[in-house]
N, C-alpha and C positions, 0 to 999 in steps of 0.2 A: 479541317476539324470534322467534315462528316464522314472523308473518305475511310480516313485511315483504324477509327471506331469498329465502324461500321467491317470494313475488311478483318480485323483482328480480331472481332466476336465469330465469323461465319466459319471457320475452321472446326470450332469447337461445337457445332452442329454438324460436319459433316466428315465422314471417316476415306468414301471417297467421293471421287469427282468433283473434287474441289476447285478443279480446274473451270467446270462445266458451272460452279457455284458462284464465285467471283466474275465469271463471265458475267451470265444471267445481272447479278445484281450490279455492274458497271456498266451496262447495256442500259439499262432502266424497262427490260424486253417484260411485258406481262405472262412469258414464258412460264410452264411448269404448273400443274395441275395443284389445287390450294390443298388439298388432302394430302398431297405429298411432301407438302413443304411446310416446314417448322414456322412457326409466327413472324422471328427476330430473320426470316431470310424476305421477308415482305418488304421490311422497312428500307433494303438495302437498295438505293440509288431509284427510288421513284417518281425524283425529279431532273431524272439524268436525260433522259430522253426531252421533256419539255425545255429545260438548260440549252441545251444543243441545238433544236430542231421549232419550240414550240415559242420560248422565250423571245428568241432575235425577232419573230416575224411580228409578233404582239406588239415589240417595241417600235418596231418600223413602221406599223400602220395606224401606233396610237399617236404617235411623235408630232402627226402635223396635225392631228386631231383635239388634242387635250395636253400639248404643250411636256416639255420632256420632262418637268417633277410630277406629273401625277403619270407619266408613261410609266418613270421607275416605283412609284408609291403602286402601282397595279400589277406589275412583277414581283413586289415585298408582297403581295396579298396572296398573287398566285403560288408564292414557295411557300410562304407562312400555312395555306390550308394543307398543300401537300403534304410538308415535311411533319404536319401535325401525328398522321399516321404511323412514320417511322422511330417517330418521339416516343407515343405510347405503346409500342410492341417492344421496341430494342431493351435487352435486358442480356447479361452473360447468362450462360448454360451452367457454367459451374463459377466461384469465387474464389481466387487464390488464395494459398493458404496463411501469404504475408504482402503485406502492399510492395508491389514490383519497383525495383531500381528503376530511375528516370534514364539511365543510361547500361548499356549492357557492356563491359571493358573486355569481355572475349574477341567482341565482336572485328577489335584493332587487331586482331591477330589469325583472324580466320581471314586469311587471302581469297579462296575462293568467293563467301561473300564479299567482302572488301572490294576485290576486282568486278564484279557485278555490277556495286552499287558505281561504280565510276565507269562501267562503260554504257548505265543507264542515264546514269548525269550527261555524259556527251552525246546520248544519241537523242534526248531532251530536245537539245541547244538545235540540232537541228530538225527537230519535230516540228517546235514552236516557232522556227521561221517560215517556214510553210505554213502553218496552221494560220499564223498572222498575217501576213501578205499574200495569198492565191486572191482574195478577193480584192485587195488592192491594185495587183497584179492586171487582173482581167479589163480593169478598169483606166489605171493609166497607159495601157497598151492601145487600147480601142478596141481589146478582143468582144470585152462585153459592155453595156451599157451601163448607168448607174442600177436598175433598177435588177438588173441581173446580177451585177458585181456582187449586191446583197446576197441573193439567193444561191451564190456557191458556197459561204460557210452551213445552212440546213441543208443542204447536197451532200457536202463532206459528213456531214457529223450524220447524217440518213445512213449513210455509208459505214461510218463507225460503229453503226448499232451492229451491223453482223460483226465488223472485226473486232469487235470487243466478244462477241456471241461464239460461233463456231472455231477458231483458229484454240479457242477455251478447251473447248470438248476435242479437239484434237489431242490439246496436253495432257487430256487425262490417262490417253491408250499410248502415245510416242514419247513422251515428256516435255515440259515446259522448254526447255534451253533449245530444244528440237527444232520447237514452232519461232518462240524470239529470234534466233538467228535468222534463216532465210525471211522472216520478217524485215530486219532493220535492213538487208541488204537489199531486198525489195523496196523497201521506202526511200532508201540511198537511189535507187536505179529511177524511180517515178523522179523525184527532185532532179539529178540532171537532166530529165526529159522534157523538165519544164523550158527548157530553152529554144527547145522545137516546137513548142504550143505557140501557132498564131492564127488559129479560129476556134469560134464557142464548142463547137464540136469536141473540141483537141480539152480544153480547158474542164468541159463540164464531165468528159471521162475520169480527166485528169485527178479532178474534187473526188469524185466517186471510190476511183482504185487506190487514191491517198488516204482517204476516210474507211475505207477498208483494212487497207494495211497499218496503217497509225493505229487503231483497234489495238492491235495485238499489244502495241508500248503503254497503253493504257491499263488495260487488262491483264496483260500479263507476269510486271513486275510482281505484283503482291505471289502469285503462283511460285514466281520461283524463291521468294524469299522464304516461302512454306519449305519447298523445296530443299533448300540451302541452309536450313535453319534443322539443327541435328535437336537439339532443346527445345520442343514445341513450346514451352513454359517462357519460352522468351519472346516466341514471337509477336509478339504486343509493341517491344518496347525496340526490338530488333525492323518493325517497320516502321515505326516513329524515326526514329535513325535513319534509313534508307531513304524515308523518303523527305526527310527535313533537306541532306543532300541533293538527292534527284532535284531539290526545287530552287537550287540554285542553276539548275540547268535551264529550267522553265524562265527567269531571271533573267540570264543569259541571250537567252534567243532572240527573241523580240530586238531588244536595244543591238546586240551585236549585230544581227542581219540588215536594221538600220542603219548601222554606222557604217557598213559596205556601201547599201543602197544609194545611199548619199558623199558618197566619198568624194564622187564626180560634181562638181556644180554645172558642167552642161547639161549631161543625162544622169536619169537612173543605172546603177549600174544591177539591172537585175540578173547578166550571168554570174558576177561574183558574188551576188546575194545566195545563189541556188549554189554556187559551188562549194560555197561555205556549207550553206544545211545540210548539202551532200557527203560532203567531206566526213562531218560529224558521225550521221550516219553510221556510212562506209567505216569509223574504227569503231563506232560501237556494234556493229557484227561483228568487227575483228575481236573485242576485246572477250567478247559473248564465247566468239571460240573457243578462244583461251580460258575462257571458264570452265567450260565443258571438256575439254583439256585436263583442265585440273582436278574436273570430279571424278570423270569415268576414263578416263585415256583417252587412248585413240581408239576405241571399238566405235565402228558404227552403228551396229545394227543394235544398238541399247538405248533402252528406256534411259534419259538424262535429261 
C-alpha cells in the first residue's frame, strides 16, 4: 500500500532519471539536494532505511526490556511519526482525466511485459529465501552466534541501501534490463556460494554482496515497468498488476525454501534450500533475457 502509490506518483515528476528517482526514494537515502527536489519525492520511502536497518535492532534490544507488546506498540510510534511526513506532502502532479480501470486488459497481451512480470515473480521466490534464512543459517550452522545471527539481516539490508541506489543511476545512461539481468544472475551465483560459507568472515561478505545485489530486484522492477509500459497513463494500474503477481513470488519463498529445509528429519537440508533459491534466480535472468530479446533484439550495445 505505500510502495506501489508512492512509485506511481514519482514518474510524473520526473522526465529523466527516473531510474536515479525510484532508486533514491527505495533506498530511503537522504540523498539529493531539497531545492532540487519536488516535495511528493521527500515522502518517498522514508521509512525504508529505519524498516531495514533501524527497526530490527530497536525490537531486539527493547524485547527483554519492556516485553514484546509495547516493543511492537514503539515501532507503531516510530512509523506512525515518520510516515506523518509522506502523508502530508504526497499528492499527484496532475489528475487524470477519468477515474482509471482497476485493471488494464492490454496488459494479457503485451508478452514482452507479461514475460517480465513472471520472471520477476520467480526470481522473488528465490530472493526471499535468502533474505529469510541467511540469519537462521548462520546460526544453526554455528557459523555465528545468536547475537550475530541477528545482526546479518541490518548487514544485508546496510547493503541494500546502495543496491537499491547506484545500480539505479546506472539504468538511467545503459537501461533498466541491462542492469536487472547481470543482477539476478549475480544473486543466483552468491546463493550457490552459500554452500561454501563455513566462517563469520565468509557469511558476513556473504549478507553484504547479497544485500547489494538484491537492491537491484527491489528497485528496479518499478523502472522497467516505466520502461515497458508504451501508455504512461497506464502505468498506475499496470504496477498494481505487476506487482499484486510479483507477490505471490514473495509468498512462495519463505514456506517453499522451508519445506526443502525441512524435508530431511535428521538434518537441515540447507544445500537444497540454496539450490532451490538459486535455481529460481538463474531462470529469472534467463527469462529477463528473453525480454530484452523481445524488446530490442539481439543488439548489444543498446540502451534496453
Amino acid at each position: 500500500m505505500l510502495f506501489v502509490p508512492s512509485v506511481a506518483i514519482l514518474p510524473t515528476y520526473f522526465s529523466t532519471k527516473i531510474g536515479l528517482a525510484i532508486g533514491l526514494a527505495a533506498s530511503g537515502s537522504s540523498m539529493g539536494g531539497e531545492r532540487y527536489t519536488p516535495a511528493p519525492f521527500v515522502l518517498v520511502f522514508i521509512t525504508d532505511i529505519p524498516a531495514g536497518i533501524i527497526y530490527p535492532i530497536v525490537f531486539y534490544r527493547l524485547l527483554p526490556r519492556i516485553g514484546f507488546g509495547w516493543s511492537v506498540r514503539v515501532l507503531g510510534f516510530m512509523a506512525f511519526a515518520t510516515l506523518l511526513i509522506p502523508i502530508s506532502v504526497m499528492k499527484m502532479r496532475a489528475q487524470p482525466p477519468r477515474v482509471r480501470s482497476l485493471l488494464d486488459k492490454t496488459v494479457f497481451t503485451d508478452w514482452t511485459f507479461m514475460s517480465f512480470v513472471v520472471g520477476a515473480t520467480i526470481g522473488f521466490i528465490g530472493l526471499y529465501v535468502e533474505l529469510f534464512y541467511i540469519s537462521f543459517f548462520g546460526q544453526a550452522t554455528g557459523i555465528t552466534n545468536d547475537s550475530m545471527s541477528f545482526y546479518l539481516v541490518p548487514i544485508l539490508n546496510a547493503g541494500s541501501v546502495f543496491g537499491r541506489t547506484l545500480p539505479n543511476i546506472l539504468s538511467d545512461k545503459i537501461g533498466p534490463l541491462n542492469v536487472i539481468i547481470p543482477g539476478a544472475f549475480i544473486c543466483a551465483i552468491l546463493v550457490f556460494c552459500n554452500v561454501a560459507v563455513t566462517n563469520l568472515g565468509g557469511i558476513v561478505i556473504q549478507a553484504l554482496l547479497f544485500g547489494f545485489f538484491s537492491g537491484i530486484f527491489i528497485a528496479l522492477p518499478p523502472v522497467c515497468f516505466f520502461s515497458l509500459t508504451a501508455d504512461k497513463t497506464k502505468l498506475g494500474t499496470r504496477l498494481g498488476m505487476g506487482f499484486a503477481v510479483i507477490a505471490l513470488g514473495v509468498l512462495a519463498g519463505g514456506p517453499g525454501g522451508g519445506g526443502i529445509l525441512q524435508a530431511d528429519p535428521e538434518k537441515l537440508n540447507w544445500n537444497g534450500t540454496w539450490a532451490y533459491s538459486g535455481a529460481t534466480l538463474l531462470a529469472a535472468g534467463m527469462i529477463f533475457v528473453a525480454v530484452r530479446l523481445m524488446k530490442v533484439g539481439g543488439k548489444l550495445m543498446v540502451k534496453a
